[in-house]
SEDOVO-306278 format. One record per atom (N, C-alpha, C): x, y, z; residue in three letters. Coordinates in steps of 0.05 Angstrom, whole numbers, plus 5000, padded with zeros to 4 digits. Layout:
XYZALA;...
END
This chain:
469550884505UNK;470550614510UNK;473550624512UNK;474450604538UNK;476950554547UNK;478750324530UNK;480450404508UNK;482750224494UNK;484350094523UNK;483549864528UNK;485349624545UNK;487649514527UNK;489849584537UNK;492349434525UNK;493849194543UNK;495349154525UNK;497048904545UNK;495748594536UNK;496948364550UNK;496248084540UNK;495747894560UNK;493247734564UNK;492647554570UNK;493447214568UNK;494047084594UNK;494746794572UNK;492046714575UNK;492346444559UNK;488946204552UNK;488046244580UNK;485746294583UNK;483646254608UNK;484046424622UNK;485446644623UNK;485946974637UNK;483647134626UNK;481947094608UNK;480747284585UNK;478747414609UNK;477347184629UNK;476047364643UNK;476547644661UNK;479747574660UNK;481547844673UNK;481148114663UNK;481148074634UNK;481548304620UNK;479948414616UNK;475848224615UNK;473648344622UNK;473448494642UNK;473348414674UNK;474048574686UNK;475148834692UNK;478148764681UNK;479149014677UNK;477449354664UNK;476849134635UNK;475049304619UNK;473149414627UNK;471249294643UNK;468649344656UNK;469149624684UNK;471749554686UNK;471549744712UNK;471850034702UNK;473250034678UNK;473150354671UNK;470150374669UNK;467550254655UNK;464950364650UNK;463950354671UNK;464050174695UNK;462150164711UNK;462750324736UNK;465050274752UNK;465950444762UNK;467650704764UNK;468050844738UNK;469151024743UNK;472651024743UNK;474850784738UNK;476750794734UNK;477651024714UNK;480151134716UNK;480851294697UNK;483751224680UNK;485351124700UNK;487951044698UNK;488850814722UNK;489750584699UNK;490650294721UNK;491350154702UNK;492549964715UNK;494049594713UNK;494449484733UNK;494049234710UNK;493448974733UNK;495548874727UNK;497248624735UNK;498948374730UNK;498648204750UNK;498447974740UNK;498847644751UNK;500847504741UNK;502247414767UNK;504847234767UNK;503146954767UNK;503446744752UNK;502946464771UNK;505246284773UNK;505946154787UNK;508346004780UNK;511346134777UNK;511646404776UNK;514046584773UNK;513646624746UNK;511446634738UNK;511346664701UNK;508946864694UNK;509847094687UNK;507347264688UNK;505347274666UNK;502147244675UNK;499847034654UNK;498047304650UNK;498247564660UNK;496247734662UNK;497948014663UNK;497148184642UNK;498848384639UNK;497548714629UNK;495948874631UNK;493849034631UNK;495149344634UNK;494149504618UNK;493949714631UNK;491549934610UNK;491050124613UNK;489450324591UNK;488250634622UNK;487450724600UNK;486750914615UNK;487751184607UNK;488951404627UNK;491551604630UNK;492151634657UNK;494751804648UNK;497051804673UNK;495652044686UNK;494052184687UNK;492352414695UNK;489552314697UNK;488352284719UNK;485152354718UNK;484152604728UNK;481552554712UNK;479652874719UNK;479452794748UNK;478753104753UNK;479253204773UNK;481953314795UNK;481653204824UNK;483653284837UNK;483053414864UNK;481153414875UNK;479653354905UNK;481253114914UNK;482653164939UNK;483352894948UNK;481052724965UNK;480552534959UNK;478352334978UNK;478952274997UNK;480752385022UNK;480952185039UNK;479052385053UNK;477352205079UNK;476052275099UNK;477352385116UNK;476752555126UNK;478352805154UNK;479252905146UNK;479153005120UNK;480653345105UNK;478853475105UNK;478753695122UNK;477353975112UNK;476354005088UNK;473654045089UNK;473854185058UNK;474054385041UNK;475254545067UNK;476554805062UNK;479854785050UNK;481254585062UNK;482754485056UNK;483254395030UNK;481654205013UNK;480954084992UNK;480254334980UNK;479154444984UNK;478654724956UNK;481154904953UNK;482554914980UNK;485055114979UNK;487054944963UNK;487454694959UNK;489154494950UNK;487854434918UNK;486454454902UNK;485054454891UNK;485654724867UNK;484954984890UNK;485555244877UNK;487755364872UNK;489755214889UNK;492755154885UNK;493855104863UNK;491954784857UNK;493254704829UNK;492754844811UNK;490554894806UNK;489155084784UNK;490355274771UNK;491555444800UNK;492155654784UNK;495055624773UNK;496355374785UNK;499055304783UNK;499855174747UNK;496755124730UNK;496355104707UNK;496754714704UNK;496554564727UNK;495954314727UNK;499054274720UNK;500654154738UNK;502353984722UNK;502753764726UNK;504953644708UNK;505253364711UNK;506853364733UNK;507753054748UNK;509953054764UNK;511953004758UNK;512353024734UNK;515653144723UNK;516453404724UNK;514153514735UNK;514653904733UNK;512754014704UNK;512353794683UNK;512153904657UNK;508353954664UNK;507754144638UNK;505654244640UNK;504953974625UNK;501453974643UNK;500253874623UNK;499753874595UNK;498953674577UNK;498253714549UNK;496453874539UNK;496354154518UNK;493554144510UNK;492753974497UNK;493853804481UNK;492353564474UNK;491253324484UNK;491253454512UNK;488953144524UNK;491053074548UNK;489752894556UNK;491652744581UNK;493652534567UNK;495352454582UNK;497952314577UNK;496352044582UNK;496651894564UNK;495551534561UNK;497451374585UNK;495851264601UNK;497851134609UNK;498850874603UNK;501650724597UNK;502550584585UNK;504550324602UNK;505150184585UNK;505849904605UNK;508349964632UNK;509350214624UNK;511550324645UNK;511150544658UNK;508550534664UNK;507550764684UNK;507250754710UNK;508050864726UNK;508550824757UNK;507250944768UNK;505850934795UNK;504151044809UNK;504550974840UNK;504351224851UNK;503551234882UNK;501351064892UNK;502450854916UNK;500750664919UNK;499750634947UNK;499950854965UNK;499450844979UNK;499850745000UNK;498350575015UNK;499150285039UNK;499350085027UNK;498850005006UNK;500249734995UNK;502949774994UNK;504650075002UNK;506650055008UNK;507649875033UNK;505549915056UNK;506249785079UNK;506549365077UNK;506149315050UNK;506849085048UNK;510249005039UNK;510849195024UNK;512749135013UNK;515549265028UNK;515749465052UNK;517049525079UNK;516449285095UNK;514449145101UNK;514248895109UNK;516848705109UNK;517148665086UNK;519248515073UNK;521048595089UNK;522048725097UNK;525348855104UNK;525748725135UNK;523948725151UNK;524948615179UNK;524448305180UNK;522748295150UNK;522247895158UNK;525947785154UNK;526047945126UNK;528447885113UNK;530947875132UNK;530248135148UNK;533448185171UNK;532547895186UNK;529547845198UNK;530547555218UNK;531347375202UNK;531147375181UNK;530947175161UNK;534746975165UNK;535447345159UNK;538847315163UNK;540747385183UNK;538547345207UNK;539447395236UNK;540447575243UNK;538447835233UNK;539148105240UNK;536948235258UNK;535848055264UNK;533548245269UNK;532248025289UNK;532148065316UNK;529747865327UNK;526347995336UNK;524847835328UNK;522647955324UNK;521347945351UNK;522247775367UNK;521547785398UNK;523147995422UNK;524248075407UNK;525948345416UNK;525148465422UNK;525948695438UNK;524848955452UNK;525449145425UNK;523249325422UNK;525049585395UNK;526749695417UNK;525949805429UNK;528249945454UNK;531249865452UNK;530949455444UNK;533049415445UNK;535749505423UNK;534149585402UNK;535049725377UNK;534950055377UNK;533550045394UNK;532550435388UNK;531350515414UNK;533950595431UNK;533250575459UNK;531450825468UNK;531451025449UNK;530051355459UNK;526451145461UNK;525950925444UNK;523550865434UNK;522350775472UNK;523450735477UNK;521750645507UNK;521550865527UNK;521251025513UNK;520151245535UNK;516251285526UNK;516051415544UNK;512051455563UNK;510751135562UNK;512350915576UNK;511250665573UNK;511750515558UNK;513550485534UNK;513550345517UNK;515550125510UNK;517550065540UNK;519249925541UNK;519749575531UNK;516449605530UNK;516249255536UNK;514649205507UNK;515049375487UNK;513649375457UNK;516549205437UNK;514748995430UNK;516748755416UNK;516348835386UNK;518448725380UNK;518648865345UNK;516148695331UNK;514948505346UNK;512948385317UNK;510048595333UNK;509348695356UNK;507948785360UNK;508149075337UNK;510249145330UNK;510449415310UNK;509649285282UNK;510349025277UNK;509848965253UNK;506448875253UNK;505248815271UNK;502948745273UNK;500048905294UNK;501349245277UNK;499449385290UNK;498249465316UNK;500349275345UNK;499549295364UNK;501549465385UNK;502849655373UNK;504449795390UNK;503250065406UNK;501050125407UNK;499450285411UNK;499450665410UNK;500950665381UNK;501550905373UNK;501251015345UNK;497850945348UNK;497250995319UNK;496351355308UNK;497451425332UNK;496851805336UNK;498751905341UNK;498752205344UNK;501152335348UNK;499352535364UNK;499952565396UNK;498052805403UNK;499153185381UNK;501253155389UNK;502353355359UNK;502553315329UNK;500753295321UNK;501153215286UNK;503453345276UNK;504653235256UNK;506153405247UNK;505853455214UNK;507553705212UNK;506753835190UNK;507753665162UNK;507253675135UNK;508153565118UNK;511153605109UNK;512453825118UNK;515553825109UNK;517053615142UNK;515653615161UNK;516553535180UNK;516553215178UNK;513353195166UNK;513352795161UNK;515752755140UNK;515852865122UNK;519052705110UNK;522352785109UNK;521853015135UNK;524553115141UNK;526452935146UNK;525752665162UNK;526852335174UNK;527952445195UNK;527652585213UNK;528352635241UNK;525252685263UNK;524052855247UNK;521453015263UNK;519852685273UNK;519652535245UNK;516752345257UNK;517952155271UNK;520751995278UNK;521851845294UNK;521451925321UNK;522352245322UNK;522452305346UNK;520452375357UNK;517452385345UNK;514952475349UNK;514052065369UNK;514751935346UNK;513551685358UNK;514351515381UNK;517751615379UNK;518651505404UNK;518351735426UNK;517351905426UNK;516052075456UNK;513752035453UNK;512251965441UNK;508751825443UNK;507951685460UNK;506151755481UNK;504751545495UNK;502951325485UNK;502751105491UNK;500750985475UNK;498751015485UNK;496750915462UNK;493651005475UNK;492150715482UNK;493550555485UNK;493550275499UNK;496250115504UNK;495449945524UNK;498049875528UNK;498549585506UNK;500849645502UNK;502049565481UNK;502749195485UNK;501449075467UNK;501348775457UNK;498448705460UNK;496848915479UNK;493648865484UNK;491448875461UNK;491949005454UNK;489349045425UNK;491349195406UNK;489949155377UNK;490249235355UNK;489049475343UNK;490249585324UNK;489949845306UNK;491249935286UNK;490049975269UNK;492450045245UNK;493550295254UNK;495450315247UNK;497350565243UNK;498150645222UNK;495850785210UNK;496950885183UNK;498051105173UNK;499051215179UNK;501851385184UNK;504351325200UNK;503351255231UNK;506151315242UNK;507751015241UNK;506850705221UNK;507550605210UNK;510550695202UNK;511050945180UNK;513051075163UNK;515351065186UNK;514551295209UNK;517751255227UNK;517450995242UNK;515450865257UNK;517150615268UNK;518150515252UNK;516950405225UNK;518850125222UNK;521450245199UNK;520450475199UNK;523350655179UNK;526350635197UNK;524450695221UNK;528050805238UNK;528250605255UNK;526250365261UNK;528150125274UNK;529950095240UNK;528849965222UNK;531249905200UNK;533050065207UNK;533350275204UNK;535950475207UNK;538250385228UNK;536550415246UNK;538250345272UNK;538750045263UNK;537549855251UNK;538949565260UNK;540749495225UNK;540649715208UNK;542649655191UNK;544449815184UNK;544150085190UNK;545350325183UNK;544650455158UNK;541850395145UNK;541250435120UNK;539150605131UNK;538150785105UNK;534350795109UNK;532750545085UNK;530450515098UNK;529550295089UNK;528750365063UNK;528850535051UNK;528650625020UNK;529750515007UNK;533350495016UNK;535150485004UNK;535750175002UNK;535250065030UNK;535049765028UNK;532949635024UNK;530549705013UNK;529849574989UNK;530249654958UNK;531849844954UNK;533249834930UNK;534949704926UNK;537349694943UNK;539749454948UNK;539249274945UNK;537949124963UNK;536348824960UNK;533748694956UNK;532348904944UNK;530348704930UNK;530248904902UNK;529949084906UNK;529049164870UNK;529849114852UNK;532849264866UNK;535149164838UNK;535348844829UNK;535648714847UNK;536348374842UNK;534348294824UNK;531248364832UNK;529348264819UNK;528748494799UNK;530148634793UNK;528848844771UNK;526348944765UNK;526449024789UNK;522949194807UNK;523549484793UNK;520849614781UNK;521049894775UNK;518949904804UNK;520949944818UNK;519449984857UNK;521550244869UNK;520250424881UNK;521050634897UNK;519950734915UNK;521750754934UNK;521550894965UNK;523351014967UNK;522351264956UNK;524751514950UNK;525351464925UNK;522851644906UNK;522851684880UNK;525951844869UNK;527151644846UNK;528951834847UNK;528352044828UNK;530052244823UNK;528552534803UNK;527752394774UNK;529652254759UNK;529652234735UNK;527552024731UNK;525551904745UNK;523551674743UNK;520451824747UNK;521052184749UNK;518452254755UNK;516252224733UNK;517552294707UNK;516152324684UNK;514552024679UNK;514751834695UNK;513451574693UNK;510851554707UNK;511151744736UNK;509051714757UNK;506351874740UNK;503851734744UNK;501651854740UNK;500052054760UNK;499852254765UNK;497652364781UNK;495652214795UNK;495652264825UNK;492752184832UNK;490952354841UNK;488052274834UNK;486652454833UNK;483652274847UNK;481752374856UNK;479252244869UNK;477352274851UNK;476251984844UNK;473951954820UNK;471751864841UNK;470251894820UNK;467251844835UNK;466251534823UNK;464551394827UNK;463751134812UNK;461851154797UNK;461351014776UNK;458551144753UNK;456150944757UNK;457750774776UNK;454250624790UNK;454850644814UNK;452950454821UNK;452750324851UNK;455350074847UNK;456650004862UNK;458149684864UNK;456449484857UNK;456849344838UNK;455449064836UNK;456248904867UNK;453148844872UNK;452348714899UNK;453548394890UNK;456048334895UNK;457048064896UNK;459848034900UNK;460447864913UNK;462747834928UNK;462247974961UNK;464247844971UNK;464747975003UNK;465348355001UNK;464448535019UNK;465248765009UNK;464448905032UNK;466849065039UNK;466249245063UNK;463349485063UNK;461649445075UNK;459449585074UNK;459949825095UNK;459849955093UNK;458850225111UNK;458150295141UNK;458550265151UNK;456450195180UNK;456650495193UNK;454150595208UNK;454350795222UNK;457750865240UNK;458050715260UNK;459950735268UNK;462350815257UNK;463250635234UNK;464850695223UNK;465051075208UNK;463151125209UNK;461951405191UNK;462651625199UNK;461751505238UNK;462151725259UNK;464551775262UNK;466751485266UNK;469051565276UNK;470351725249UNK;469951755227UNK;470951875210UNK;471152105218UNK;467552145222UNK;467052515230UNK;467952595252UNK;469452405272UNK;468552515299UNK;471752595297UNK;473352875304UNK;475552945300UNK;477252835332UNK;475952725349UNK;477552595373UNK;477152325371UNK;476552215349UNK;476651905351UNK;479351895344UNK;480151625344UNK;483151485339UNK;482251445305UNK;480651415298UNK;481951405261UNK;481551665257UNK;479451865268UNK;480752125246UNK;483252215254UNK;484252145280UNK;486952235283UNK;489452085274UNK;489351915266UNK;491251585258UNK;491651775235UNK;489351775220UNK;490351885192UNK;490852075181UNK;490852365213UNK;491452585216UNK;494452665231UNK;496052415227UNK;498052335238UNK;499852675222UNK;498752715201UNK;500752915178UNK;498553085174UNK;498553375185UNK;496453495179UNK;497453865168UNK;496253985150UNK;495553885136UNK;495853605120UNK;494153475108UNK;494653155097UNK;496753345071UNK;499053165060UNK;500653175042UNK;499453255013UNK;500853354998UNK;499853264966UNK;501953064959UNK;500152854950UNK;502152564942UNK;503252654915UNK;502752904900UNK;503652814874UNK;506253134870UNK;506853194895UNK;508953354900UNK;511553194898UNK;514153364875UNK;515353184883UNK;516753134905UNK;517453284919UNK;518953274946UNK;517853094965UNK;514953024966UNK;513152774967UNK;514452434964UNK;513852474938UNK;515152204925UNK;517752214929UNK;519352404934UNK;523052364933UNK;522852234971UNK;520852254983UNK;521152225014UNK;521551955017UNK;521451775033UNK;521251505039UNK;519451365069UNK;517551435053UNK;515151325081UNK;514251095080UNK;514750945087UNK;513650665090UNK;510950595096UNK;509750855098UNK;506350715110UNK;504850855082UNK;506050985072UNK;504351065046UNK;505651125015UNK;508651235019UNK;510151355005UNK;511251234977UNK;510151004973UNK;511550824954UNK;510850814929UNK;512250754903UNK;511450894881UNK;513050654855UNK;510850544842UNK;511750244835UNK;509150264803UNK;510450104792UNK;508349934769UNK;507249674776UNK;505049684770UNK;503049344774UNK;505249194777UNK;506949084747UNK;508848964742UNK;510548884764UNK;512049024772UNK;513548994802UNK;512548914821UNK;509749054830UNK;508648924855UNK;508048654843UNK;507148554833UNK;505748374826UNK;508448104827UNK;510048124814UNK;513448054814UNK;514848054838UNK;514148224857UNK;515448264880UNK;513747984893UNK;511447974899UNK;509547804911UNK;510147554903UNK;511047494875UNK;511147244864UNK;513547164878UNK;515447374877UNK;518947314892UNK;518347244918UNK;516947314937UNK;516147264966UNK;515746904970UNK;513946814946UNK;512646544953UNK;514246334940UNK;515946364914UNK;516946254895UNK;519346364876UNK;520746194869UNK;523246304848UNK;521746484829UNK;523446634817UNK;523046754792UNK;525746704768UNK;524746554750UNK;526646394739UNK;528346674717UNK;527446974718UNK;528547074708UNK;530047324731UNK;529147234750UNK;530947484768UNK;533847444771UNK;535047704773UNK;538347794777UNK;539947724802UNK;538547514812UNK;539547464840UNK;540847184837UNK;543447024851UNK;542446734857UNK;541746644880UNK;540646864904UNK;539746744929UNK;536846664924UNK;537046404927UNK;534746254923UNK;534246284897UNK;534446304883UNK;533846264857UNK;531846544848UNK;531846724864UNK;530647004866UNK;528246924877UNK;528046674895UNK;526946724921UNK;526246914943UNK;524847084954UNK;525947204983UNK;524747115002UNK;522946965012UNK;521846895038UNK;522446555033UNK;524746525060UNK;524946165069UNK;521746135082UNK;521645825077UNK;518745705080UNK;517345765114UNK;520145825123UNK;519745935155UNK;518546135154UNK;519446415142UNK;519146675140UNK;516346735130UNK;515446515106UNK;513646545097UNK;511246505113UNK;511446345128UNK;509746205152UNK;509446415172UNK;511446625175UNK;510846715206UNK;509846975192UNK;509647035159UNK;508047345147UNK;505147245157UNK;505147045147UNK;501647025139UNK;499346855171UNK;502146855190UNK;500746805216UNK;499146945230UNK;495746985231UNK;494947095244UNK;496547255274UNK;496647515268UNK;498047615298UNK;496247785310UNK;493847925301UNK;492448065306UNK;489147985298UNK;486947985313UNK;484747855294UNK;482448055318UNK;480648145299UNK;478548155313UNK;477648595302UNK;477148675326UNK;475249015326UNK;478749165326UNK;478649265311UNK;480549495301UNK;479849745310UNK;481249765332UNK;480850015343UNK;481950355328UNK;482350385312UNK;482650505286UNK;481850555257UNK;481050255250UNK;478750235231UNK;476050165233UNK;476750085254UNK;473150015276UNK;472249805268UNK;471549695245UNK;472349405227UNK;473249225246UNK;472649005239UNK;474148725251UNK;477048735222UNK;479048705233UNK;481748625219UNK;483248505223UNK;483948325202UNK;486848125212UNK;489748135200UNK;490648215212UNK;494848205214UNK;495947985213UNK;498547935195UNK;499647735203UNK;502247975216UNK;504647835196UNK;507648095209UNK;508048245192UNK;505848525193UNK;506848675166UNK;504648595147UNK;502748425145UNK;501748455123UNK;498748355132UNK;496948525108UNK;493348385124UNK;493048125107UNK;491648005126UNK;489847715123UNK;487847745105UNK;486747555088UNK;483547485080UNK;481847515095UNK;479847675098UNK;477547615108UNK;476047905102UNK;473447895110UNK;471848055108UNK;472048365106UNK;473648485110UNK;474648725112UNK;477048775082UNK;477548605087UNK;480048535067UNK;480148325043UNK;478248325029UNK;478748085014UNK;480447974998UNK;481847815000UNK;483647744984UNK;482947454962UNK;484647274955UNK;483947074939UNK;482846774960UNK;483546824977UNK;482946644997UNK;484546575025UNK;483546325036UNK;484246355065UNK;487346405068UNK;488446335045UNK;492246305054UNK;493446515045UNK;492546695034UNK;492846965018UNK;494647215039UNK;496447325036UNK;496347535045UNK;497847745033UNK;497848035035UNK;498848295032UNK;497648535031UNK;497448715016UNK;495649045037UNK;494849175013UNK;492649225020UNK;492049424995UNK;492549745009UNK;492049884988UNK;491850214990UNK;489950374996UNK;490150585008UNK;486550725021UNK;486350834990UNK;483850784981UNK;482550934948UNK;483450764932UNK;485050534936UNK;484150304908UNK;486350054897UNK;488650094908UNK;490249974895UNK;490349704919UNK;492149524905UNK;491449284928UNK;493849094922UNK;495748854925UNK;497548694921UNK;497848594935UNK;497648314924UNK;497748064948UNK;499147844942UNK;499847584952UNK;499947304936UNK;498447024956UNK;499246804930UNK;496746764952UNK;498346464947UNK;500646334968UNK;501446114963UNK;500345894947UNK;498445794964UNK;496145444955UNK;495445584917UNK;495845834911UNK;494845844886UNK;497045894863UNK;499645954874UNK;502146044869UNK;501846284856UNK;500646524864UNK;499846774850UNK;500646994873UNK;501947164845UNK;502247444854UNK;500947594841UNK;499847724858UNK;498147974839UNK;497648284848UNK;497348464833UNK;497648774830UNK;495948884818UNK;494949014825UNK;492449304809UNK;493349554816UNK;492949714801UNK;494449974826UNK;493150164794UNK;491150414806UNK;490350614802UNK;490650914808UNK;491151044790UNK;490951344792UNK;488051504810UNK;485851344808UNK;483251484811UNK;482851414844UNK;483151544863UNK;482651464888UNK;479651524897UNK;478851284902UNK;476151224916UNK;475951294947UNK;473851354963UNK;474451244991UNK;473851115004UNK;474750985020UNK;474950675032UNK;477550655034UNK;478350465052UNK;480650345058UNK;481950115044UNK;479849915042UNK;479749565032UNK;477849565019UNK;477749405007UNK;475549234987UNK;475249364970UNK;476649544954UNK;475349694930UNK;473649574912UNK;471549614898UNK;469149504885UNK;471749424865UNK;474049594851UNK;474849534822UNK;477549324826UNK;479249414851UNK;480449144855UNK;478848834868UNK;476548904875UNK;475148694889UNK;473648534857UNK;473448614841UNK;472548604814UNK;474448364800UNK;476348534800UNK;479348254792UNK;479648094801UNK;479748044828UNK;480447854844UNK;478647664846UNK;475747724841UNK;473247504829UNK;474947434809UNK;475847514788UNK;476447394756UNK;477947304753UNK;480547304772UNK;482147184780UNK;482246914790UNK;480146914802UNK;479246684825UNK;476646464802UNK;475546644784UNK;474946504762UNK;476846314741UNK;478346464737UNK;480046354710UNK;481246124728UNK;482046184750UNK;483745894761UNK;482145694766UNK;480045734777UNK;477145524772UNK;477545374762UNK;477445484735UNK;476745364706UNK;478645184695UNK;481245334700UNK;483245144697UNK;483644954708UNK;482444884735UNK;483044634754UNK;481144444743UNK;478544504735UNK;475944374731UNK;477144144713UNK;
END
């Protein structure tokens, strides 16, 4: 029996069930949750360890020759932590209210932030050409690709006919210049697809080009620090000893059959297997696939996966997007970040329908996924991104909630994880209750 720590306010209690339930039923090893409501945080969670068994990575389209050589690697390397330090013999490291973890594509919510913010402050027009910022970007056709088409998945360069290698994806020269000589594999504003990788250099090096920063750095500048986010994109060295390992758990049932939940479908199965479809290659964007828990990894700054945060922060970050936070370090807006404009044009449907990448029906607003069936969130007004294998952060205006889960144990799937899809029922309970 998994010791759950942390505090609940009145009528959250079903949160913490939840929480509890997901280490027995599915297989959680290490996680936390937090809920903002109102800019006041009511839900606060964590238990587990900063290490789970195992260490097979789950994602689909790795070799599994690959996975054993990565695997046999660690092994003999005597397991360490990502501080460099050896593991414990006495057991795994507990994880605790200041533990940080690799979160995957819920990173791609929170790089989001950075170009709403530039139109926000008329740095950035989103009906723009990228070309017009990053002129190498309009070469093999791609002249007429508008910056919200990059923020909303439709730029049609969710591949790299050259993958590149893992020192090359965070060198910050190789994958810019890989995506702006990319042909697309549709023409660009026509259909949708995730891009889950080459996400990292577009929307890394338009920022660059339109501020003179890397976008790592300016969301450290302007949002972490102000709001006192333990948030990184571009781990620095001395914060490693916080990050937990991730590792691929298995589930100890079946999913409880309730709620909306991405089911399986042949198709989807094939394009996994099939090594010339567009998702095994989308996600073969970096091949060999990385080890996330290297540090030279985490010191990188990838925006489509690279990001490395506590519940706490995301969860805080989300609340800052919709509403003040009456204790943040800022006085713009009262540690505000999205005007009622900005907020309006995240959560505007820009993409809706068959995802030519996830094969799924999916919906985009600018930078961040919609509610619906693929994606569940708290409801129709809801938006932000979860992580492939489990983690998820969203907010959800009409309810004034920010919220964060984020796990060490990676599942596979993209969306809907059974254990963040778990919370977000209990979530959606306790506020119920309170309205009734």
């Amino acid at each position: 029996m998994v010791d759950v720590q942390g505090t609940v306010a009145d009528g959250f209690e079903p949160v913490r069930d939840a929480f509890a339930a997901n280490f027995a039923r599915h297989g959680e090893r290490g996680a936390a949750v937090v809920l903002y409501r109102e800019g006041e945080k009511v839900v606060d969670l964590w238990g587990g360890t900063k290490t789970p068994d195992g260490g097979e990575d789950p994602d689909s389209g790795e070799d599994s020759n690959d996975r054993k050589e990565s695997a046999d690697r660690e092994d003999s390397a005597g397991r360490e932590d990502s501080d460099g330090r050896k593991a414990s013999d006495d057991g795994p490291e507990p994880w605790t209210q200041d533990t940080a973890q690799v979160v995957r594509s819920v990173t791609k919510g929170v790089a989001a932030a950075v170009p709403l913010l530039l139109h926000q402050r008329g740095q950035l027009d989103l009906d723009g050409r990228v070309s017009t910022y990053w002129p190498e970007f309009k070469a093999a056709g791609k002249e007429r690709v508008l910056v919200r088409h990059l923020l909303a998945h439709r730029t049609g360069v969710p591949v790299l006919d050259t993958p590149l290698t893992p020192a090359e994806a965070i060198d910050g020269i190789s994958g810019p210049r890989a995506v702006a000589a990319q042909q697309p594999v549709w023409e660009p504003g026509t259909a949708h697809g995730y891009h889950a990788q080459t996400y990292s250099w577009l929307l890394g090096e338009l920022v660059r080009r339109v501020t003179g920063r890397t976008i790592g750095r300016w969301i450290a500048e302007e949002i972490a620090r102000p709001l006192g986010l333990d948030l990184w994109l571009g781990l620095p060295e001395e914060q490693r000893g916080r990050v937990g390992r991730i590792a691929a758990v298995e589930a100890l049932s079946a999913p409880a059959a309730q709620g909306p939940r991405l089911r399986p479908k042949r198709s989807v199965a094939e394009a996994y297997r099939d090594p010339e479809s567009l998702t095994r290659r989308a996600f073969a964007a970096i091949t060999p696939l990385p080890d996330e828990n290297d540090p030279a990894y985490l010191a990188a700054e990838l925006p489509a996966s690279g990001g490395v945060a506590t519940a706490e922060a995301l969860a805080r970050f989300y609340a800052a997007l919709i509403g003040p936070l009456p204790s943040a370090r800022t006085a713009r807006s009262g540690g505000r970040l999205f005007a009622p404009a900005t907020l309006t044009m995240a959560r505007t449907e820009e993409s809706a329908g068959p995802d030519r990448v996830l094969v799924v029906g999916t919906r985009f607003g600018l930078g961040y996924m919609l509610h619906g069936p693929a994606c569940p969130l708290l409801g129709p007004g809801s938006f932000g991104h979860p992580g492939r294998g489990g983690s998820l952060a969203f907010a959800d205006p009409e309810a004034r909630i920010g919220f964060a889960y984020v796990t060490n144990g990676m599942r596979r799937g993209v969306t809907a994880d059974p254990r963040a899809q778990a919370l977000v029922r209990a979530v959606r309970t306790s506020l119920a209750a309170r309205e009734a």
